[in-house]
C-alpha positions as CSV (number, residue, x, y, z in Angstrom):
1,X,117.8,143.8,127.7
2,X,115.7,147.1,128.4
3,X,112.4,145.7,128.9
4,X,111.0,149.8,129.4
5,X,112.0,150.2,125.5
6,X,108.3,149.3,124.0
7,X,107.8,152.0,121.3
8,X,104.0,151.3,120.5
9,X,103.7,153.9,117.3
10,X,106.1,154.2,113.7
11,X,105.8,157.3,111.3
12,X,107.5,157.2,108.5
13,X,107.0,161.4,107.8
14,X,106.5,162.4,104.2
15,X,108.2,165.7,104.3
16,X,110.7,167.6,107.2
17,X,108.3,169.5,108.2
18,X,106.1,166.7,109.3
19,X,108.8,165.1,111.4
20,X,109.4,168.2,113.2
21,X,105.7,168.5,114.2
22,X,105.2,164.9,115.5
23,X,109.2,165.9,117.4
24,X,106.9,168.3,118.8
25,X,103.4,166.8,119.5
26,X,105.5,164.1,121.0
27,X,108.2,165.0,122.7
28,X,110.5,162.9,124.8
29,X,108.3,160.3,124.2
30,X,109.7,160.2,120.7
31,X,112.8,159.1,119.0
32,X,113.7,159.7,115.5
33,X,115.7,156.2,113.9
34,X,117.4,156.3,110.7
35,X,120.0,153.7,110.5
36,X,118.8,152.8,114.3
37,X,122.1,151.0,115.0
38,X,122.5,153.1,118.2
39,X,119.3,153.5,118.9
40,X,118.1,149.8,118.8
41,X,121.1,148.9,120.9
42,X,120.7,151.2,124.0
43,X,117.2,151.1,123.7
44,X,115.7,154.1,125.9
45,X,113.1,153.5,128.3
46,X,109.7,155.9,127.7
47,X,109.9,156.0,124.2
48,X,106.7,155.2,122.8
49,X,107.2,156.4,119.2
50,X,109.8,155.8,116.7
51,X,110.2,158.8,113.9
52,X,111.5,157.3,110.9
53,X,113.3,159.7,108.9
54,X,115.5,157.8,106.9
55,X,113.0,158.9,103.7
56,X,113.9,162.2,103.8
57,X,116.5,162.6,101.0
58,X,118.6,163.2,103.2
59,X,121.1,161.1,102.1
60,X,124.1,163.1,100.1
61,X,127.5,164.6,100.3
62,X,128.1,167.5,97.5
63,X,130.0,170.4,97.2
64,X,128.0,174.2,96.9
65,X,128.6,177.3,98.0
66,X,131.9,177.4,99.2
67,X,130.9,173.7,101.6
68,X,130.8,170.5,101.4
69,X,127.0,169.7,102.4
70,X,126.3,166.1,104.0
71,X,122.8,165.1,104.7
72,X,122.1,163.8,107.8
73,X,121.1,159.8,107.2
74,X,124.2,159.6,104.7
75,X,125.4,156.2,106.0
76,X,128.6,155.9,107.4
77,X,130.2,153.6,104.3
78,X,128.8,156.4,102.2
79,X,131.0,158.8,103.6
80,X,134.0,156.6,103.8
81,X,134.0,156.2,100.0
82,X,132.7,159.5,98.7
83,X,135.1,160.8,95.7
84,X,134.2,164.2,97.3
85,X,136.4,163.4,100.3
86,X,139.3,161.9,98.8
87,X,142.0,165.1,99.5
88,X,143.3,165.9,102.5
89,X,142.3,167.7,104.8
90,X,139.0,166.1,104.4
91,X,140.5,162.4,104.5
92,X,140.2,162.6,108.1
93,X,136.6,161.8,107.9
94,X,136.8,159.0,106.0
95,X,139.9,157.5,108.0
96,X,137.4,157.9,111.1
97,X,134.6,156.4,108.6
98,X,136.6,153.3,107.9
99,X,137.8,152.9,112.0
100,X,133.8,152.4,112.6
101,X,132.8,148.6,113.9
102,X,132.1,146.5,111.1
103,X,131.2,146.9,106.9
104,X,127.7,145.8,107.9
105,X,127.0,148.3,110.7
106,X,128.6,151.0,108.6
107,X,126.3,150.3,105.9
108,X,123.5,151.4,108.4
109,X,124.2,153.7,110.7
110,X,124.2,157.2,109.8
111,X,126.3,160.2,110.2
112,X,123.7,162.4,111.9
113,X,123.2,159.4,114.5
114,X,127.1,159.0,115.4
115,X,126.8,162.9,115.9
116,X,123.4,163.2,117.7
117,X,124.0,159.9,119.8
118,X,126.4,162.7,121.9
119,X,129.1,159.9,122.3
120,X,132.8,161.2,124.2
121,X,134.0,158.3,121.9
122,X,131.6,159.2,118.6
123,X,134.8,158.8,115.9
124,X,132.7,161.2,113.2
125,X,132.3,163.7,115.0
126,X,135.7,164.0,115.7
127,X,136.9,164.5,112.9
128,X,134.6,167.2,112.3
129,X,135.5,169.2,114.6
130,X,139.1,169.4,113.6
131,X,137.6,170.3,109.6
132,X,135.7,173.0,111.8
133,X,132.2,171.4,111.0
134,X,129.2,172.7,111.5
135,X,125.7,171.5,112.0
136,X,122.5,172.9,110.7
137,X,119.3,172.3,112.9
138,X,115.5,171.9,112.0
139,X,112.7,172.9,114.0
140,X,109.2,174.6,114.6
141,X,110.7,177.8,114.7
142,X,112.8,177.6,111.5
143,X,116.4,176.0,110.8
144,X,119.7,177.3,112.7
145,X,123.2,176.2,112.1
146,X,126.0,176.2,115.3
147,X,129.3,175.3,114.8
148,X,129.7,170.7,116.1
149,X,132.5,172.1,118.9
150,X,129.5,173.8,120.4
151,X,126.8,171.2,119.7
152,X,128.0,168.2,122.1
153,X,127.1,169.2,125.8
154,X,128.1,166.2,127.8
155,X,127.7,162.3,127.9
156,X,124.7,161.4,125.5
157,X,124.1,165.3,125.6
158,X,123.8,168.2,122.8
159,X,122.2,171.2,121.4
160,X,119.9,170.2,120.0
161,X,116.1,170.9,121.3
162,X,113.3,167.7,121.3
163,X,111.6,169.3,118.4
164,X,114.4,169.6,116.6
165,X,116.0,167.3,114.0
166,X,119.6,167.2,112.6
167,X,119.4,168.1,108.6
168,X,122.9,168.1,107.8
169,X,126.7,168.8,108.4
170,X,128.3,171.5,106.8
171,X,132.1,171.7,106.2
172,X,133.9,174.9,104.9
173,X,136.0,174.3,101.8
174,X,139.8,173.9,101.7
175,X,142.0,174.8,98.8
176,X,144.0,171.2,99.7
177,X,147.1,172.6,101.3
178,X,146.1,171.0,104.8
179,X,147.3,167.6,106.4
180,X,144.7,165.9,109.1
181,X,145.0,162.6,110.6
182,X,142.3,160.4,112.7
183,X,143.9,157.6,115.2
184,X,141.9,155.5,117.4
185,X,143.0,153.4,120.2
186,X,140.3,150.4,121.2
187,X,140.9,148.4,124.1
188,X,140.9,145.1,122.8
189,X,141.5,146.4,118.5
190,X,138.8,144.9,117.5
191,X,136.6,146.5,115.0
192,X,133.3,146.4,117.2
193,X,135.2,148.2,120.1
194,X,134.8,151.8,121.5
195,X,137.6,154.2,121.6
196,X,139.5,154.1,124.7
197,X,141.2,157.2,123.3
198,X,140.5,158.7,119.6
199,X,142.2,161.5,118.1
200,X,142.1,164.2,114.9
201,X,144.1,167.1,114.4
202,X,145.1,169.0,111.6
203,X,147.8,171.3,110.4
204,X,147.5,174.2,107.9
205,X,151.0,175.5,107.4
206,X,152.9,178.1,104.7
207,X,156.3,177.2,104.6
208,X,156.9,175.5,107.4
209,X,155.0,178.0,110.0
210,X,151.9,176.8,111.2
211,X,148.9,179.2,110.4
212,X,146.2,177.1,112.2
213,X,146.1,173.9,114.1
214,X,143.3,171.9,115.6
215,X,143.2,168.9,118.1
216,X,140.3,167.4,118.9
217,X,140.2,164.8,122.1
218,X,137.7,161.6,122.1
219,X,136.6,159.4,125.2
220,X,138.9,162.1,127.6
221,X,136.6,164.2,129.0
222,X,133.0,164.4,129.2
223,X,132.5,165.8,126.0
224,X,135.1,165.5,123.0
225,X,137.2,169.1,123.3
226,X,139.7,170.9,121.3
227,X,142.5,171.1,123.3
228,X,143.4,174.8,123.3
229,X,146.5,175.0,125.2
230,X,148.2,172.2,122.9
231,X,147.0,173.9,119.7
232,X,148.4,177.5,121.0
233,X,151.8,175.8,121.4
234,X,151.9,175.1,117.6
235,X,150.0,178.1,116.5
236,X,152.2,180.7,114.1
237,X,155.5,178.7,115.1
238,X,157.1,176.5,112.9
239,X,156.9,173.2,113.3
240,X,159.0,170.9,114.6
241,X,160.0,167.4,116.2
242,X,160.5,168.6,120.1
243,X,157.2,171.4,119.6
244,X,155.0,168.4,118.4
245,X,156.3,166.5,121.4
246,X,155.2,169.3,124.0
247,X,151.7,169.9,122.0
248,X,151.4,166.2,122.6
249,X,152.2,166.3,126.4
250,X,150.2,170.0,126.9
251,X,147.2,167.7,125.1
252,X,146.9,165.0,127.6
253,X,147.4,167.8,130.7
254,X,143.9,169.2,129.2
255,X,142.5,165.9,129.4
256,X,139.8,165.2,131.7
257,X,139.3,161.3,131.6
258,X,138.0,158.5,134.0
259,X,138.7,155.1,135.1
260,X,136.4,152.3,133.3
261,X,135.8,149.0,132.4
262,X,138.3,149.8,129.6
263,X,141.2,151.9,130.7
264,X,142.2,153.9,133.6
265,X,142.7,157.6,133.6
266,X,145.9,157.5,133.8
267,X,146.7,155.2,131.1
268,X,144.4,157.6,129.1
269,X,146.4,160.7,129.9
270,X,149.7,158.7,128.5
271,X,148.1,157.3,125.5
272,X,146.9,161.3,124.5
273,X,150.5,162.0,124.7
274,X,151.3,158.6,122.3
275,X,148.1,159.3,119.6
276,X,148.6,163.1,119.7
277,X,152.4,163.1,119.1
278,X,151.4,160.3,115.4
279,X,148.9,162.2,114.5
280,X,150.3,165.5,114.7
281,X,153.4,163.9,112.9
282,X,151.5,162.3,110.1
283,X,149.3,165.7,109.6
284,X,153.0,167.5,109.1
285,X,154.1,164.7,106.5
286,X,150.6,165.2,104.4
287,X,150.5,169.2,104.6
288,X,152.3,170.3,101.4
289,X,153.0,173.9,104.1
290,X,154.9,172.0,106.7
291,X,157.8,171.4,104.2
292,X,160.2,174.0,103.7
């Protein structure tokens, strides 16, 4: 137990702009807690106020404008079930949704909290960032929005500013022709475990030829990455069984991982090749392009 976790003030802000002034008055003093299922477990030291914004409306996944808008304290079971993410490519979210501990903790935790919490092994944001996701920020100075590849700087680490506060994801629209995949490799497959590896690509193809690919890396590195070189190797070819195979092997060459508690590095660069090589092979089966 952290005994330096003794927050000693609770706001319960009426408004967005309200929580972003106390973010600033406060400062790294502060945390903001929606569901609070990360928060409450790792329990930072020095925080002496807890910023609750889980009455912000922002709770909601709808489609305007070309996006598909999700607020930021939509719960994780929320977005696992949403009608509004039922085709592919966008199933990849809620496959990576329903990989997430237990029904109860997904009940509470939040999508803005699995992406904020800056996790190597967050399974949301992963699949984001193969739907090409971005994030739109709130602060004193106005809103910005940066794309979720950028937004994750390291372990526990991102973008975004104290006195800022994550409104809500943004995904571009597909017309449906797309195949994605999420995979997740725990160390002991339990539902409570963290990733030892997690994967999501996708595949946008017109007969047979691939016209865009993305590969996104979990618990690898010390940020989740896009591997580039694997994604070039499939990238206006057509695919096939043996260019899967050497996108799967390029994959694990860009990955960076360590030795842990849970896996070795080594048995993390082999199991890239193994979850890489499915998914890939399962985003070809669901993306109408990859058949001739």
């Amino acid at each position: 137990m952290n005994h330096g976790f003794k927050p000693t003030a609770y706001y319960r802000p009426g408004s967005l702009g309200e929580a972003v002034a106390l973010l600033s008055n406060f400062g790294a003093k502060a945390r903001l807690i929606a569901g609070g299922t990360d928060l409450l477990v790792e329990k930072p030291p020095g925080i002496e106020s807890l910023i609750d914004v889980a009455g912000l409306n922002l709770s909601y996944l709808r489609k305007e404008e070309g996006s598909i808008h999700i607020g930021a304290a939509t719960t994780v079971d929320l977005v696992e079930t949403s009608p509004l993410l039922t085709g592919w490519p966008y199933q990849v979210l809620t496959e990576a949704a329903g990989s997430m501990a237990t029904p109860t903790i997904r009940n509470m935790a939040t999508i803005g909290g699995n992406i904020c919490n800056g996790s190597p092994a967050a399974d949301l944001s992963l699949a984001l960032m193969v739907l090409d996701a971005s994030v739109k920020l709130i602060g004193p100075k106005g809103q910005r929005t940066l794309p979720l590849k950028d937004f994750h700087g390291g372990v526990n680490r991102t973008a975004r500013r104290e006195d800022e506060l994550l409104a809500e994801i943004q995904i571009p629209w597909s017309p449906g022709a797309g195949g994605a995949s999420f995979l997740k490799l725990r160390r002991h497959q339990t539902a409570v475990d963290v990733a030892v590896v997690n994967v999501a690509t996708r595949l946008n193809c017109v007969n047979g030829r691939c016209m865009d690919v993305k590969i996104a890396l979990g618990s690898v590195a010390e940020k989740q990455i896009l591997a580039q070189s694997a994604q070039n190797l499939l990238n206006e070819r057509i695919v096939t069984s043996e260019r899967i195979r050497e996108a799967a092997e390029c994959a694990a060459e860009e990955a960076r991982p360590i030795s842990d508690v849970r896996a070795s590095a080594n048995y993390r660069k082999r199991m890239v090749t193994v979850l890489v090589k499915r998914s890939l092979e399962t985003s070809a089966r669901r993306c109408r392009g990859c058949r001739n």
